[in-house]
MIDOSE-1310 file (N, C-alpha, C; in nm, 2 decimals, decimal comma, always signed):
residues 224
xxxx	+0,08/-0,12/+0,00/+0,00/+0,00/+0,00/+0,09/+0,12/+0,00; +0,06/+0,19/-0,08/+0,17/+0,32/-0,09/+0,10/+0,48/-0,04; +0,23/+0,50/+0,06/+0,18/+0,56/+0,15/+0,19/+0,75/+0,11; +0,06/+0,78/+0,13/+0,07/+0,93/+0,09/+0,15/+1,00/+0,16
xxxx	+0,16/+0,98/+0,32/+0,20/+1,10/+0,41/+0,34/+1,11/+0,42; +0,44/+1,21/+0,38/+0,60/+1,19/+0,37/+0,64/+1,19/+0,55; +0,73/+1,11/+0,54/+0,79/+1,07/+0,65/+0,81/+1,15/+0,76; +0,86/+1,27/+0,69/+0,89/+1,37/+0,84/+0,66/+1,41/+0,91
xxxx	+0,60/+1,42/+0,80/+0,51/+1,49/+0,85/+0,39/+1,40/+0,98; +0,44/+1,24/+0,92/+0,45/+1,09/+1,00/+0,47/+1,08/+1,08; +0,61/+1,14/+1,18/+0,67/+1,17/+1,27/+0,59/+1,26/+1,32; +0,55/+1,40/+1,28/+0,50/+1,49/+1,35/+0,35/+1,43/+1,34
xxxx	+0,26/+1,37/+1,32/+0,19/+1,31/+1,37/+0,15/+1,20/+1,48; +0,29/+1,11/+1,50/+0,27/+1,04/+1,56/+0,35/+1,15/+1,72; +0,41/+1,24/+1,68/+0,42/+1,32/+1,80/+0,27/+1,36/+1,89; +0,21/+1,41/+1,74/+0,09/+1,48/+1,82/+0,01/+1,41/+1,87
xxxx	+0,00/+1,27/+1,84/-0,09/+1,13/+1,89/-0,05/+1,17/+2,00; +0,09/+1,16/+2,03/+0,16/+1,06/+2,20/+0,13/+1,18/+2,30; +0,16/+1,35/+2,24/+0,11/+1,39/+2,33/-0,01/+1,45/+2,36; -0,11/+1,40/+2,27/-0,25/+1,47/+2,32/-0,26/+1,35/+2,39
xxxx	-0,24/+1,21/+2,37/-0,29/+1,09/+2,46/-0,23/+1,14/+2,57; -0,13/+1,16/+2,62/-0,04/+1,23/+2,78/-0,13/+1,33/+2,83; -0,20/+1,45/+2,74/-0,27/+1,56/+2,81/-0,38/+1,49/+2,85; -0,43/+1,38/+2,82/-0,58/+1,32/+2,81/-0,52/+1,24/+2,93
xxxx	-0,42/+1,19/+3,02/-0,44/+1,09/+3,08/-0,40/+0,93/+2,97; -0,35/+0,95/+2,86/-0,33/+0,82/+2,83/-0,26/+0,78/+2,78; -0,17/+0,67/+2,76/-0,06/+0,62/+2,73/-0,08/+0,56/+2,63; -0,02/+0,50/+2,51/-0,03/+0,39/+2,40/+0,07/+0,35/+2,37
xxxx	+0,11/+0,17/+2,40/+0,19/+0,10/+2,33/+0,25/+0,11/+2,20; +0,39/+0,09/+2,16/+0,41/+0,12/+2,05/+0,32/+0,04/+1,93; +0,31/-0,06/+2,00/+0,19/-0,15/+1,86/+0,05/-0,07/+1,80; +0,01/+0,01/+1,94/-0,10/+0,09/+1,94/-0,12/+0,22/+1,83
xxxx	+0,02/+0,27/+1,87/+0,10/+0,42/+1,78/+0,09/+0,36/+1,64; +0,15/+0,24/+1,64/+0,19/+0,18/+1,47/+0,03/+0,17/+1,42; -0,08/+0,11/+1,49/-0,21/+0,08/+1,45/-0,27/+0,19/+1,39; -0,22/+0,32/+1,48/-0,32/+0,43/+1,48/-0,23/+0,54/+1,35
xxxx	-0,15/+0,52/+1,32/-0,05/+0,56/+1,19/-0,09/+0,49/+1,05; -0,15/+0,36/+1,10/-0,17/+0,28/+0,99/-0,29/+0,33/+0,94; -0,39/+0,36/+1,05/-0,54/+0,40/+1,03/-0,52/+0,53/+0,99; -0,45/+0,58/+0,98/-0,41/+0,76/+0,94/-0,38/+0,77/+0,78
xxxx	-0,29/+0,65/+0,79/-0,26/+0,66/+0,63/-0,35/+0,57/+0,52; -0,42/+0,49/+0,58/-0,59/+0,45/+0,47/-0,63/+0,55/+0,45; -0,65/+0,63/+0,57/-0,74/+0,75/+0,53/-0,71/+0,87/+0,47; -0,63/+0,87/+0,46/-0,57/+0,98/+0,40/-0,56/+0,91/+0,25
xxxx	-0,49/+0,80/+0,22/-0,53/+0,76/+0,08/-0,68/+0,73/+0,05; -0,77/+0,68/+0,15/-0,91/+0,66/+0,07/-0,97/+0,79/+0,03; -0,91/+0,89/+0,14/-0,97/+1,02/+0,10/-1,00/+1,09/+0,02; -0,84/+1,02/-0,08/-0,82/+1,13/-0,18/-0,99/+1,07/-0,30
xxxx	-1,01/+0,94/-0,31/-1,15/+0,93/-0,39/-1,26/+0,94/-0,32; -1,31/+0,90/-0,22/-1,39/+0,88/-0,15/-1,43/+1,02/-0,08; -1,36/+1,11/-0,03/-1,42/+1,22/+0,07/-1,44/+1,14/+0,18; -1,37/+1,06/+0,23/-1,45/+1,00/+0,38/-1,45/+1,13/+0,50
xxxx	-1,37/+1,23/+0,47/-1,33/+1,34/+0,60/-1,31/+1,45/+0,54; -1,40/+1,56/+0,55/-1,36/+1,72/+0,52/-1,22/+1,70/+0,53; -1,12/+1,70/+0,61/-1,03/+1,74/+0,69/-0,92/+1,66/+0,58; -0,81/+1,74/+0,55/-0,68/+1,67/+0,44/-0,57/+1,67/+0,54
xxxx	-0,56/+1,70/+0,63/-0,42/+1,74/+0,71/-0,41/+1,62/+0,81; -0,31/+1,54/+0,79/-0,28/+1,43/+0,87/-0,29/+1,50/+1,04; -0,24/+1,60/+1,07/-0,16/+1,63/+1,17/-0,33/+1,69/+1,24; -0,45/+1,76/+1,16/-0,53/+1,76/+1,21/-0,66/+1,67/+1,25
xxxx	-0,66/+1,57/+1,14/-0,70/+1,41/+1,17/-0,68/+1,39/+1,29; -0,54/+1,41/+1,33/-0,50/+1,32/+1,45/-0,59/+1,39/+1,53; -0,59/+1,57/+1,55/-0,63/+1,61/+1,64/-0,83/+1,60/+1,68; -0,85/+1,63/+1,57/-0,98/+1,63/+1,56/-1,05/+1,54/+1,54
xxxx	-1,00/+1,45/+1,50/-1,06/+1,30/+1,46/-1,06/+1,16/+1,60; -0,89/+1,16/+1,58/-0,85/+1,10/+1,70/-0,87/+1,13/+1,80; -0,78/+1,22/+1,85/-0,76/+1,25/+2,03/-0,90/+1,31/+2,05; -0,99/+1,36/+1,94/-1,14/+1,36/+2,00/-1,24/+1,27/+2,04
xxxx	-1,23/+1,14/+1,93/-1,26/+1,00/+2,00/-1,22/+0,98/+2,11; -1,07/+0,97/+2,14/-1,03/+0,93/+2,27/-1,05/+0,99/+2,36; -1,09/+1,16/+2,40/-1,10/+1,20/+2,51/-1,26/+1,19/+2,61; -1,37/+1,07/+2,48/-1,45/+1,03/+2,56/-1,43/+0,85/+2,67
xxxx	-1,29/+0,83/+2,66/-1,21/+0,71/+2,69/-1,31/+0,68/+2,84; -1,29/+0,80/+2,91/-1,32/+0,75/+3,09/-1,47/+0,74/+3,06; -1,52/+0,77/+2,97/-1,70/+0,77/+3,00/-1,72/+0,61/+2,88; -1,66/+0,53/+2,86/-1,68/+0,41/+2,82/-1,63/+0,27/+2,93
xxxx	-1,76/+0,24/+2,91/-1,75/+0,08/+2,98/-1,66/+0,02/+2,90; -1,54/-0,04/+2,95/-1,46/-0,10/+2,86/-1,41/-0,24/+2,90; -1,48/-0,28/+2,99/-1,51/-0,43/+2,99/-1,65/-0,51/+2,94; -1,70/-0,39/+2,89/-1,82/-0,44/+2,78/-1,79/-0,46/+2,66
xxxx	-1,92/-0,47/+2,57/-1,89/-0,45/+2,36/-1,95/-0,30/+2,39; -1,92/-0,27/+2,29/-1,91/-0,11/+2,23/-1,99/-0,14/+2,09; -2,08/-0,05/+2,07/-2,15/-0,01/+1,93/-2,12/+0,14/+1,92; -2,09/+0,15/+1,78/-2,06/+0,32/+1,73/-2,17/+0,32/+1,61
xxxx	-2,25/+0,40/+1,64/-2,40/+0,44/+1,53/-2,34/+0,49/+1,41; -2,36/+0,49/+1,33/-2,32/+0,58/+1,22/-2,15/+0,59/+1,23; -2,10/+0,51/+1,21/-1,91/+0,49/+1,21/-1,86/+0,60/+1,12; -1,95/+0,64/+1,04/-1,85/+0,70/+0,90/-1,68/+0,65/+0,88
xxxx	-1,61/+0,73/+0,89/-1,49/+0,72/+0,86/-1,43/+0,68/+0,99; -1,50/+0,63/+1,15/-1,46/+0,45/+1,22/-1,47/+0,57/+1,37; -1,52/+0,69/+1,38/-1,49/+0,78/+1,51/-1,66/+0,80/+1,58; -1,63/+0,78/+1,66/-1,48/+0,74/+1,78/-1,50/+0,59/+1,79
xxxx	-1,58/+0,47/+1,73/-1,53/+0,35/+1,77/-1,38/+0,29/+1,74; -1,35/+0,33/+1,62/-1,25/+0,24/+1,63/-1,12/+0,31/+1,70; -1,07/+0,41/+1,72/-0,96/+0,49/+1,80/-1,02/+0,41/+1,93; -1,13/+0,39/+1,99/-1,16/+0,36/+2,12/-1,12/+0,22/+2,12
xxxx	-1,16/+0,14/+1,98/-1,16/-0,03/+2,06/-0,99/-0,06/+2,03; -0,92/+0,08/+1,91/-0,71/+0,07/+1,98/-0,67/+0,08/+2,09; -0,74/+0,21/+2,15/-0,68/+0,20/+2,29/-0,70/+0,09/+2,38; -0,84/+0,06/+2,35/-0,87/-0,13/+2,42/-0,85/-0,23/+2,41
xxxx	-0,79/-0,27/+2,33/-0,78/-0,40/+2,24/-0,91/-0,52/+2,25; -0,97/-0,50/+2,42/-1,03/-0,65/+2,48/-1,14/-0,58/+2,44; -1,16/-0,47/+2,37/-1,33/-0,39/+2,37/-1,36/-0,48/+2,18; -1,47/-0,54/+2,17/-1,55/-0,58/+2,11/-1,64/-0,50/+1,99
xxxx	-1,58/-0,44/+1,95/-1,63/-0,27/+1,88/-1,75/-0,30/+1,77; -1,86/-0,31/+1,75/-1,90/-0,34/+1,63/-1,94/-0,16/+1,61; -1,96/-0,16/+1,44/-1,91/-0,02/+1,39/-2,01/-0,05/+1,29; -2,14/+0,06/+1,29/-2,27/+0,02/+1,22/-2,26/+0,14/+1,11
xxxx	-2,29/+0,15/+0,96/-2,26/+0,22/+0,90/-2,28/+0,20/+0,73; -2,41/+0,26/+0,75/-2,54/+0,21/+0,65/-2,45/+0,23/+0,47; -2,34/+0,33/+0,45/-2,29/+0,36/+0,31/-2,19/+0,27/+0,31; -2,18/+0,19/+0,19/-2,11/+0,09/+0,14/-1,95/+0,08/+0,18
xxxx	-1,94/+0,28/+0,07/-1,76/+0,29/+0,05/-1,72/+0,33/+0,19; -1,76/+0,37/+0,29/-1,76/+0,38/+0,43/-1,73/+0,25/+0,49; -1,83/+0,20/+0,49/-1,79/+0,01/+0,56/-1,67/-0,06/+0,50; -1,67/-0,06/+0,40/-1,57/-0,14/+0,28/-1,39/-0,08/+0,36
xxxx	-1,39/+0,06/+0,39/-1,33/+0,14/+0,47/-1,27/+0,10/+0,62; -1,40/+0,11/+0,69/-1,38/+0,05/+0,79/-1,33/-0,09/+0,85; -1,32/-0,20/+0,72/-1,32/-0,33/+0,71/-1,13/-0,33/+0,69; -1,12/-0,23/+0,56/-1,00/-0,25/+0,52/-0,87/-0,18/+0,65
xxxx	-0,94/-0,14/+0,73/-0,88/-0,08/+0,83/-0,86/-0,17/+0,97; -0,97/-0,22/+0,98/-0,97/-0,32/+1,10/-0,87/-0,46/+1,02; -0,85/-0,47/+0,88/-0,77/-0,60/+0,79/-0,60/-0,56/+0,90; -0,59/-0,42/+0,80/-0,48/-0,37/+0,85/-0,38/-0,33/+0,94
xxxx	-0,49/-0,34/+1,06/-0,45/-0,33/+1,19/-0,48/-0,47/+1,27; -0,54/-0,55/+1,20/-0,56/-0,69/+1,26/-0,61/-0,67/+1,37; -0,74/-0,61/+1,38/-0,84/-0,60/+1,47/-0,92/-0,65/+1,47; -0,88/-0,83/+1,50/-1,00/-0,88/+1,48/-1,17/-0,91/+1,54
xxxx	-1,11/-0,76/+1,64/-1,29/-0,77/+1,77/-1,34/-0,63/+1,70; -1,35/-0,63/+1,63/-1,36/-0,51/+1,55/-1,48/-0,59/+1,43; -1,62/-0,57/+1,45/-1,70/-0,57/+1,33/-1,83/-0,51/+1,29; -1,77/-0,49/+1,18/-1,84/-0,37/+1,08/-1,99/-0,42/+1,03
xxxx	-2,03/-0,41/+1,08/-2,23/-0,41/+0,97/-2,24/-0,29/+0,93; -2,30/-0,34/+0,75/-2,30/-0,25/+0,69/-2,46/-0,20/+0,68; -2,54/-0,14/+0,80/-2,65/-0,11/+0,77/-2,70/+0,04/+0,84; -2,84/+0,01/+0,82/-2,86/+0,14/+0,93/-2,94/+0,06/+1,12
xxxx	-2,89/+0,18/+1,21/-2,92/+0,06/+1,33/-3,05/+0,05/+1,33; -3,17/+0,10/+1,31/-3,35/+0,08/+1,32/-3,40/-0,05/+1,25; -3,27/-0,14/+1,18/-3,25/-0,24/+1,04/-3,21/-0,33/+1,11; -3,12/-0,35/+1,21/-3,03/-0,43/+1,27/-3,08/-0,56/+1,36
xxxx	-3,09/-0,68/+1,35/-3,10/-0,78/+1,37/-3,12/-0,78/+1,55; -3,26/-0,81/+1,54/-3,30/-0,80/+1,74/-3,23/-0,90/+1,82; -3,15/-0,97/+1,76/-3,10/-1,13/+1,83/-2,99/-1,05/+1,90; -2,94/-0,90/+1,89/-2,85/-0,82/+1,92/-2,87/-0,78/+2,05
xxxx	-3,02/-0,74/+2,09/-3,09/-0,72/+2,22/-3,00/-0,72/+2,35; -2,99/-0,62/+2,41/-2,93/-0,63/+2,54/-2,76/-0,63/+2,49; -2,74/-0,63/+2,41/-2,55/-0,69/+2,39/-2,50/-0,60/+2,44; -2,52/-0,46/+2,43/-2,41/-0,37/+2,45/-2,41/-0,26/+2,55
xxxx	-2,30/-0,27/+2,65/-2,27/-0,18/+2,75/-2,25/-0,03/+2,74; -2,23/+0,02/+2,60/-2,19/+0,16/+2,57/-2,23/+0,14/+2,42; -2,30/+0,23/+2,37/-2,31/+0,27/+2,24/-2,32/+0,42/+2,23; -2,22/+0,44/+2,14/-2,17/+0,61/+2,08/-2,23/+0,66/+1,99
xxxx	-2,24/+0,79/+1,95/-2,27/+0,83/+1,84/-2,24/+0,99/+1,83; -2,19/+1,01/+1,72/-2,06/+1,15/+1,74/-2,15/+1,29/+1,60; -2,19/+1,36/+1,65/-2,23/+1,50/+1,55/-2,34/+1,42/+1,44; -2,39/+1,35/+1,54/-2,50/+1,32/+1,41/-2,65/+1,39/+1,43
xxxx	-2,70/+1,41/+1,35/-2,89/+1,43/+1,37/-2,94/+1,39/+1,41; -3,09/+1,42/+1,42/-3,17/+1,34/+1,44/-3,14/+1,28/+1,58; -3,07/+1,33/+1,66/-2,99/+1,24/+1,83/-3,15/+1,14/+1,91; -3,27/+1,23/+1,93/-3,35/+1,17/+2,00/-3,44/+1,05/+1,87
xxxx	-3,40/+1,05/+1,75/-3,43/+0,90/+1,70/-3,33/+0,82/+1,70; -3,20/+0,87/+1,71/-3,09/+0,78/+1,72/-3,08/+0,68/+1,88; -3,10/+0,83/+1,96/-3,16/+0,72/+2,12/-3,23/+0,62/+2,13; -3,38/+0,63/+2,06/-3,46/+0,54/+2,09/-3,42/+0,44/+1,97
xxxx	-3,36/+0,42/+1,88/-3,31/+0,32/+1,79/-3,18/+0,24/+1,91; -3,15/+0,30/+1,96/-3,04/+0,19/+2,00/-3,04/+0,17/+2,16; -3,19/+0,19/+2,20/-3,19/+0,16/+2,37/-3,23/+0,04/+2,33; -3,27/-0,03/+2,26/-3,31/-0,15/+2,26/-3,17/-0,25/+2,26
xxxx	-3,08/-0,20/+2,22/-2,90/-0,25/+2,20/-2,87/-0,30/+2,36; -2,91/-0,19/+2,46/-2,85/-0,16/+2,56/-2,85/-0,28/+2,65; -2,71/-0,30/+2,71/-2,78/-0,37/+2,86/-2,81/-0,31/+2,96; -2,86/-0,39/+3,10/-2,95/-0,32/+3,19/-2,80/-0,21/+3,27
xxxx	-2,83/-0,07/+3,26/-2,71/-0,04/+3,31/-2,65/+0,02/+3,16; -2,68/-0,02/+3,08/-2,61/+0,05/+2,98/-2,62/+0,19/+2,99; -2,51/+0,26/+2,90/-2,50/+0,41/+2,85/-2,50/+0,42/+2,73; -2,53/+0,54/+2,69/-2,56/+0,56/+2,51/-2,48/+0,73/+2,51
xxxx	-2,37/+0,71/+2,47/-2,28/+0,85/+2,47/-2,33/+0,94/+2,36; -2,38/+1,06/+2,34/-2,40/+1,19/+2,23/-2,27/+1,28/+2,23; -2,20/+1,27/+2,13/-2,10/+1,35/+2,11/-2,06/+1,42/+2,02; -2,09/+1,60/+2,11/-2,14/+1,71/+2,01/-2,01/+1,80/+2,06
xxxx	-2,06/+1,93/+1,95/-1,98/+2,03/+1,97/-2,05/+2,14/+2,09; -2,00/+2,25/+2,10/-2,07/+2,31/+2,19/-2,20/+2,37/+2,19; -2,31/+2,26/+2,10/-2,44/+2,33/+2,09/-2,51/+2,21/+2,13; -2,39/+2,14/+2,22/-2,46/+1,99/+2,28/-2,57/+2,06/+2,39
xxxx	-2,54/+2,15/+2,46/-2,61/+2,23/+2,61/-2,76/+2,24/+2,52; -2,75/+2,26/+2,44/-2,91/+2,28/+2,39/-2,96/+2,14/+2,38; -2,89/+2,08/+2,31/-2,95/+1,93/+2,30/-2,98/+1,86/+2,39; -2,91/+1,87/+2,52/-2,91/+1,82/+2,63/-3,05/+1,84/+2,68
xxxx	-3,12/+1,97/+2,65/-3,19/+2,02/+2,70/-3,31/+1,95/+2,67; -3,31/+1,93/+2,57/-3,41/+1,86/+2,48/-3,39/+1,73/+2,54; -3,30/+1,67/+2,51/-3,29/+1,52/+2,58/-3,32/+1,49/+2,74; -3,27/+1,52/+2,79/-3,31/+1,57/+2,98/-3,42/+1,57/+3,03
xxxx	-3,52/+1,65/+2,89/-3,66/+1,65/+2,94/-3,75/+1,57/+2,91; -3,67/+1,49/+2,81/-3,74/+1,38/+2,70/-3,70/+1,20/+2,73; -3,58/+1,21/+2,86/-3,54/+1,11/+2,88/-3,66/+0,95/+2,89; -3,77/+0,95/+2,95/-3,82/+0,83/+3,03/-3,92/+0,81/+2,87
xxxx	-3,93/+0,88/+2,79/-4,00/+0,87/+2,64/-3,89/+0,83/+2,57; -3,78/+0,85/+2,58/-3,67/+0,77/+2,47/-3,62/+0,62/+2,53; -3,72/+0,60/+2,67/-3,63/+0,49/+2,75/-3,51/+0,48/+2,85; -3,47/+0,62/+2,88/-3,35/+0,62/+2,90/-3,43/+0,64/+3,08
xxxx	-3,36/+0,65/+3,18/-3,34/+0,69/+3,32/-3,31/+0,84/+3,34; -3,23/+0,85/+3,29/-3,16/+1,04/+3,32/-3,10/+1,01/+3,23; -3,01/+1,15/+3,25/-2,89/+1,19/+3,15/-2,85/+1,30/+3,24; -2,67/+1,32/+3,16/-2,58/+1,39/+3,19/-2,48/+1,46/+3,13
xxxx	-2,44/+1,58/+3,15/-2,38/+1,63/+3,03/-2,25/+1,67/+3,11; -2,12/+1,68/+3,00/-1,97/+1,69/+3,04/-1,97/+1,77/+2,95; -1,86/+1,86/+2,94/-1,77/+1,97/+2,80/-1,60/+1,97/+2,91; -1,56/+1,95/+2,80/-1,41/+1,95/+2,80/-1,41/+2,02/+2,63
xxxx	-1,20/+2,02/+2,67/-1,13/+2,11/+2,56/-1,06/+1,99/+2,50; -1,02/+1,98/+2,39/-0,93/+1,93/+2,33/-0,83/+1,95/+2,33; -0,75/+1,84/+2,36/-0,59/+1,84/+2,40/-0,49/+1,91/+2,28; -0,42/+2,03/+2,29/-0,35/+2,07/+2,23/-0,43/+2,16/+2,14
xxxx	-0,54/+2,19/+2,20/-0,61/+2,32/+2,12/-0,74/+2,34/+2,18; -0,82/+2,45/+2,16/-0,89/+2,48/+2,22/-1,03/+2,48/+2,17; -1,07/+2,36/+2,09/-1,20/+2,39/+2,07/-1,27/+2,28/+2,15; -1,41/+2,31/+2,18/-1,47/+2,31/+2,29/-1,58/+2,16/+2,25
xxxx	-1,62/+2,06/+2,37/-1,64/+1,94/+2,32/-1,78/+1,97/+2,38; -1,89/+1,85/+2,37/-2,00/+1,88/+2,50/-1,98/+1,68/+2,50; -2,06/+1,59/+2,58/-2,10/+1,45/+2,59/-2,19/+1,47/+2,64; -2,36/+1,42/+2,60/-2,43/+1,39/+2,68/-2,42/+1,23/+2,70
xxxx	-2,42/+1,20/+2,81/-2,45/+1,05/+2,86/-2,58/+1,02/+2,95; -2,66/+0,92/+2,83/-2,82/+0,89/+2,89/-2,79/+0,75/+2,93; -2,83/+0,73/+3,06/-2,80/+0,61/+3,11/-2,93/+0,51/+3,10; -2,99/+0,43/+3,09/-3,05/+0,30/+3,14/-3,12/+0,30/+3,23
């Protein structure tokens, strides 16, 4: 596979990994670094046909893509399976199930050249707890019921159909992570009041900053 990103800018990437994972509280094995460089440079080659990511800049991938998946790390059950709604281009499931290895990631993601993506990525990195269905979740097979301890879903629409499509996923005790930008406080609002109609118990909202820059995150987490 021939790799787009020239070597020095490689380096300055895998710098910015190690140290936004340090400002976040997290460490990664070198096997981890190599996985997460690997998944940097698919995308950056599928990108150039596909559009999987506004974003062309390896160095801001890392930032915005990556160390933004990972800085929802403490608010995942990680002795459970993990579902990520809408995977697109694999964020935040698949950065989360690198940092875990033992996390069970499935990565749902109704457009073809997107899955096909996320498959050749999990090939790549030999992730084999890592699996991709290629659908939409309201479509998804009920024998699934109850499986999953954490299911994500990052800047998408539509959030209060996306809830009630995937409380049925949940186990007892599960969480279902919303991960927005800073116009999550509104959404929250909406969700908070709407909780015991989407199934959920309560909910709760966090905002953090992104490591090594300053744009602003929100999570709501509706619990079970």
């Amino acid at each position: 596979m021939p790799d787009k990103i020239p070597p020095k800018e490689l380096q300055q990437a895998r710098q910015v990994l190690t140290e936004g994972c340090a400002a976040l509280g997290l460490s990664l094995s070198e096997s981890q670094i190599r996985a997460f460089l690997s998944y940097l440079s698919l995308l950056v080659l599928w990108n150039e046909t596909f559009n999987l990511t506004s974003l062309r800049d390896p160095i801001e991938i890392v930032r915005l893509h990556f160390l933004d998946s990972l800085a929802v790390a403490s608010f995942v059950e990680k002795s459970g399976p993990l579902m990520d709604i809408g995977s697109g281009a694999g964020f935040p499931g698949l950065p989360l199930a690198i940092l875990v290895p033992s996390t069970r990631a499935t990565l749902v993601e109704p457009r073809r050249k997107r899955a096909n993506f996320l498959r050749a990525v999990a090939r790549q990195i030999q992730a084999s707890q890592v699996l991709v269905i290629e659908d939409r979740v309201e479509r998804l097979n009920r024998s699934a019921t109850g499986l999953f301890s954490t299911i994500v879903f990052r800047a998408i629409g539509r959030a209060d159909f996306f809830l009630r499509a995937a409380h049925p996923f949940l186990q007892k005790g599960g969480r279902c992570l919303v991960l927005q930008g800073p116009s999550g406080t509104k959404l929250f609002g909406e969700i908070g009041n709407n909780c015991p109609a989407l199934g959920y118990s309560n909910a709760q909202i966090d905002s953090y900053r992104l490591p090594l820059g300053k744009e602003e995150r929100t999570i709501i987490i509706a619990s079970v």
